[in-house]
C-alpha positions as CSV (number, residue, x, y, z in Angstrom):
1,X,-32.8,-2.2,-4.4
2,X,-30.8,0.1,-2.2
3,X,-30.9,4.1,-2.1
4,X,-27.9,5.3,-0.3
5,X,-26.9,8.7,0.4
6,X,-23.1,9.3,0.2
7,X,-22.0,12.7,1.8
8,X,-17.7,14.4,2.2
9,X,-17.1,15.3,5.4
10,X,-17.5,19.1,5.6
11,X,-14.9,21.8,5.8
12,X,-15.7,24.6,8.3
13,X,-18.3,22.8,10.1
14,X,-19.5,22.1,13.6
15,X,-18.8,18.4,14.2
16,X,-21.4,17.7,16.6
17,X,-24.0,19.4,14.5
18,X,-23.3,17.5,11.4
19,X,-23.5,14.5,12.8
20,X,-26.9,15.4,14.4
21,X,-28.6,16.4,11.4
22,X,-26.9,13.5,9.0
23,X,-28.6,11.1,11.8
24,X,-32.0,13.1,11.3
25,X,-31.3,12.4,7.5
26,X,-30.8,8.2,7.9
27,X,-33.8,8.2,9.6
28,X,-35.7,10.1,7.0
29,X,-34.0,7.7,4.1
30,X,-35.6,4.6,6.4
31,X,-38.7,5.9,5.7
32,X,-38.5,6.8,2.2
33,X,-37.4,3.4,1.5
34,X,-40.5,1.7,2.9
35,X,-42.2,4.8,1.5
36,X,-41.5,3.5,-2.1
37,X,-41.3,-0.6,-1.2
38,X,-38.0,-1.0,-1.6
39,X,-36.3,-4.0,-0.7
40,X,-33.0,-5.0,1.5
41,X,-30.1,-5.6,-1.2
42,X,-28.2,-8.9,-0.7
43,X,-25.3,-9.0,1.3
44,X,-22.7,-6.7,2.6
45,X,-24.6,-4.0,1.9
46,X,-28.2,-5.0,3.4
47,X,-29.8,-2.5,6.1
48,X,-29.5,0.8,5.5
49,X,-26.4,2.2,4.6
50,X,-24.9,5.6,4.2
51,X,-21.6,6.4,2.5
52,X,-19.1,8.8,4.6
53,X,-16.2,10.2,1.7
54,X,-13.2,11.4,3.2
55,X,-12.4,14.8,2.0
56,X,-10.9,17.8,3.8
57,X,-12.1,18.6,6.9
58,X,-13.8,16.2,9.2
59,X,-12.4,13.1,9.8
60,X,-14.0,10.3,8.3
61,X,-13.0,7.4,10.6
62,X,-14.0,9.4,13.6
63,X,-17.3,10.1,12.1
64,X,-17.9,7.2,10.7
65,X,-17.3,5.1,14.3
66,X,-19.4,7.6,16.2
67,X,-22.1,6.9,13.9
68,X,-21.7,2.8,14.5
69,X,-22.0,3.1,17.8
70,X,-24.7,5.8,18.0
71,X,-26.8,3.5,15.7
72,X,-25.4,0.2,17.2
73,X,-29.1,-1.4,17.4
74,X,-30.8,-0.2,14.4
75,X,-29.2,-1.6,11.6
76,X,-27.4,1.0,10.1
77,X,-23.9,0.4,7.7
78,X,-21.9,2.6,7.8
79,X,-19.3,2.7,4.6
80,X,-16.1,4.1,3.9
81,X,-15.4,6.2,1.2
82,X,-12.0,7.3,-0.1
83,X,-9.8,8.0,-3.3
84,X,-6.2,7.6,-4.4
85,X,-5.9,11.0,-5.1
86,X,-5.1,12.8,-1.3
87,X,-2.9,9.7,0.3
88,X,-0.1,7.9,-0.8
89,X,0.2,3.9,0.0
90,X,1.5,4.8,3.9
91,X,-1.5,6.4,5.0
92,X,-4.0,4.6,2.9
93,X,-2.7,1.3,5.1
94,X,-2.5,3.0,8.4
95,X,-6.1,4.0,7.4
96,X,-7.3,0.1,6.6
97,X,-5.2,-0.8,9.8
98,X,-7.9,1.6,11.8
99,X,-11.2,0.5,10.1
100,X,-10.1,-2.8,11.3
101,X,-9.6,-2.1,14.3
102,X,-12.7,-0.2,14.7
103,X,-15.1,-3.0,13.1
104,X,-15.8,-1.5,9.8
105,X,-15.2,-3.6,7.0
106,X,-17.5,-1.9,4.0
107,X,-15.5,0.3,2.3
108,X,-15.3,1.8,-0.9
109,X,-12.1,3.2,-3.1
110,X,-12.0,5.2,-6.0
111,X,-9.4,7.1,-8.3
112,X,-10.5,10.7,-7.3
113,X,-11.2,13.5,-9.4
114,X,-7.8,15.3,-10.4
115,X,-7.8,18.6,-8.6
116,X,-8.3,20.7,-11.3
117,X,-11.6,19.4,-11.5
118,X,-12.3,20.3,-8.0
119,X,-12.4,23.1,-5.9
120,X,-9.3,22.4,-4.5
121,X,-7.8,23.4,-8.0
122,X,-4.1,24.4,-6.9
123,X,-3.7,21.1,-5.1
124,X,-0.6,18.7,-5.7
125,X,-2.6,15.1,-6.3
126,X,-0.7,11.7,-5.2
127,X,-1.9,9.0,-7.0
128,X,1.4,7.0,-5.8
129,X,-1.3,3.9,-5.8
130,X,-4.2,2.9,-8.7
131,X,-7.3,1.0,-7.7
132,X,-5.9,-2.0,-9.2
133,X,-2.8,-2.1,-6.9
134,X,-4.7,-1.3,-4.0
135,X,-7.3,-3.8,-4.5
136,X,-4.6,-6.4,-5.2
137,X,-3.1,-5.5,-1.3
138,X,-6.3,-6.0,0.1
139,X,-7.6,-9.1,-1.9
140,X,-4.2,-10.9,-2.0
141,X,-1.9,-9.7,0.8
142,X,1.4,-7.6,0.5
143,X,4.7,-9.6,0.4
144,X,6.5,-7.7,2.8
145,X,3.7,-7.2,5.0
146,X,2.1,-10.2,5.2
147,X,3.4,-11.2,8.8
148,X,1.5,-8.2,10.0
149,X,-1.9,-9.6,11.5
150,X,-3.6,-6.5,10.5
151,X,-2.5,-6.9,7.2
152,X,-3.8,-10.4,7.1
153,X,-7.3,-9.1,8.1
154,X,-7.5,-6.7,5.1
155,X,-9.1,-9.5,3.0
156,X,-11.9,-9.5,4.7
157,X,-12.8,-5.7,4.1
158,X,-16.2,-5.7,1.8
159,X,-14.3,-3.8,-1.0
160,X,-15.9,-1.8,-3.4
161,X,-14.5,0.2,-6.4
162,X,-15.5,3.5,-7.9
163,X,-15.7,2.3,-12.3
164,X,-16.1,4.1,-15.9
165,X,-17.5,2.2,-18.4
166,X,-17.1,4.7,-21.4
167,X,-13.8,3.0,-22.8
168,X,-13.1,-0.2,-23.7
169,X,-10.0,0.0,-21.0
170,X,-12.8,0.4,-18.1
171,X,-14.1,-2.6,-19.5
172,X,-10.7,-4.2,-18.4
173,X,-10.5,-2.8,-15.7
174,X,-13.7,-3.9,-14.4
175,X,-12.5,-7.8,-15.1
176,X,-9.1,-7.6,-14.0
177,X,-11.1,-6.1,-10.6
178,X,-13.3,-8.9,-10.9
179,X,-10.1,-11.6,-11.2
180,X,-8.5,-9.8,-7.8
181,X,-11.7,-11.0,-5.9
182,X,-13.7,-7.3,-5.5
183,X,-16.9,-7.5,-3.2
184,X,-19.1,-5.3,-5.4
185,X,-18.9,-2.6,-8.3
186,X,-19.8,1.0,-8.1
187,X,-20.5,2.6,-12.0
188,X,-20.0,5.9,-11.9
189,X,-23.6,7.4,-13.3
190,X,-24.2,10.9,-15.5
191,X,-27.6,10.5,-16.1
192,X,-27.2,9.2,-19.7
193,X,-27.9,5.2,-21.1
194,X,-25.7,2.5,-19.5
195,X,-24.3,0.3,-21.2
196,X,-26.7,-3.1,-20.2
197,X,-24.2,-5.6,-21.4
198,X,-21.5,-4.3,-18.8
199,X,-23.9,-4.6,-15.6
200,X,-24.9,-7.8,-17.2
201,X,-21.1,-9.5,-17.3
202,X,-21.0,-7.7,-13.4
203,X,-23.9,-9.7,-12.5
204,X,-22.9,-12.9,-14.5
205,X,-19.7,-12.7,-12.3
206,X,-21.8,-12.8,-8.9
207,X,-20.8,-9.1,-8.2
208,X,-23.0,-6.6,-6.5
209,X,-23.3,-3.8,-9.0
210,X,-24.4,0.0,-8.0
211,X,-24.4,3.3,-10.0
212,X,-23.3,6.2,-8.7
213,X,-24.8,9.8,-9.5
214,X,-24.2,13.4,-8.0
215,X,-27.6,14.5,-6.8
216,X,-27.2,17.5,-9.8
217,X,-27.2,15.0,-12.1
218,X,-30.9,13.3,-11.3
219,X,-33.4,15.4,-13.4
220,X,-36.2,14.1,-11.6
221,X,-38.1,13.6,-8.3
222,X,-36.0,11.0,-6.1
223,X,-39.3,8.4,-6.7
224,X,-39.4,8.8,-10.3
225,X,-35.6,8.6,-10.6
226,X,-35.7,5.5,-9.0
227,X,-38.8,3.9,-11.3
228,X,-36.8,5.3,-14.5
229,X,-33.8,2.9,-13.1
230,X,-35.4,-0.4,-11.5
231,X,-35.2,-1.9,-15.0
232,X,-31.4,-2.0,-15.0
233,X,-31.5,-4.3,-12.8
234,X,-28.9,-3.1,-10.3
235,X,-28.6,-3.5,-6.3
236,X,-28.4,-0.1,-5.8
237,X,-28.4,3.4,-6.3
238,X,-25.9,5.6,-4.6
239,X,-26.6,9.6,-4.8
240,X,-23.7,12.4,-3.4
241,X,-25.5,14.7,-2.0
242,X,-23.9,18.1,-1.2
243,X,-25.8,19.4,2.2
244,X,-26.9,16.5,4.9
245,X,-30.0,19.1,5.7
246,X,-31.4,20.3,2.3
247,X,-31.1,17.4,-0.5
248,X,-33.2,14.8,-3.0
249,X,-33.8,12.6,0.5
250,X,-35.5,15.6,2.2
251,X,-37.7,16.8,-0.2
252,X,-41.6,15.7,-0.5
């Protein structure tokens, strides 16, 4: 089982020095994982991976190739992160067309809090495309794009997508995602009981499944947080952390 950190690029922050101390941080991580005897997950996401979200701020693609290459020989994977919620269709392509053209093929999509539920309250949201649609255009191909060679190379993205699985309509969701052809599944995580039979049907599928949890939400020490959860059986365990020098992975 995988423990990956997933961070937002900061606002009002020097570049250089975030990216020094989030390197400090993978490294610590590396050895937290042997530390507790955890294994490589299978596929896409084996090595050690850490989650860059695109928020305001820091660019994410920029980061997130100055990070490949920085840690070209030591297995690192670098994933994408990003919602529907701050980009219309336009940008979210030019955005896929770049990852491609950079090398990076894990990334992950997600709806996106509304605003209101942020601290970016007084923001205008897009949403002009659902996770569904977009998964569709990168599984399947776009009909009036699909001359485009770029375009053609979205399929082979490592696609995963953000879930709920409160409401029978994420239940759905999760197999009309599965039907499109979606790499892996990420469940997003509150600290309460999941719902076994939902991972199960993930797994039963072949999918990779992960939960998601903001680092507020784990109640525990990182190592007993991780015990609590090894019987649900999942690949992984992604936590948001909020500050890449103070957080769950740096604490004893």
């Amino acid at each position: 089982m995988k423990i990956i950190p997933q961070i937002e690029t900061p606002a009002g922050e020097n570049y250089i020095n975030f990216e020094e101390n989030l390197s400090k941080l993978i490294e610590g991580i590396k050895h937290k994982g042997k530390k507790f005897g955890l294994n490589g997950a299978e596929g896409a996401m084996d090595s050690y991976p850490v989650v860059i979200e695109q928020n305001f701020g820091i660019n994410a693609l920029l980061l997130c190739n100055d990070l490949k290459n920085r840690h070209n020989n030591n297995n690192l994977n670098i994933i994408y992160a990003f919602n529907m919620r701050d980009k219309n269709r336009v940008a979210i392509l030019s955005d896929l067309i770049t990852l491609e053209q950079l090398g990076l093929k894990d990334i992950i999509i997600s709806e996106g809090l509304h605003p209101l539920k942020t601290v970016f309250y007084a923001a205008k949201p897009v949403y002009d495309i659902d996770v569904l649609g977009l998964s569709s255009i990168i599984k399947t191909g776009f009909p009036l794009l699909r001359d485009n060679d770029y375009v053609n190379n979205f399929s082979l993205f490592n696609l995963g997508v953000v879930v709920g699985i409160s409401t029978p309509a994420d239940f759905l969701k999760i197999k009309k995602l599965s039907k499109i052809g979606v790499d892996r599944f990420i469940i997003n995580y509150f600290g309460d009981n999941l719902d076994i039979n939902i991972i199960n049907y993930i797994k039963a599928e072949k999918k990779p499944v992960f939960i998601f949890i903001d680092e507020s939400n784990v109640k525990s020490t990182l190592e007993e947080f991780i015990k609590k959860n090894l019987e649900l059986n999942v690949d992984g365990i992604i936590i948001k952390i909020l500050n890449e020098k103070s957080n769950i992975f740096t604490q004893d």
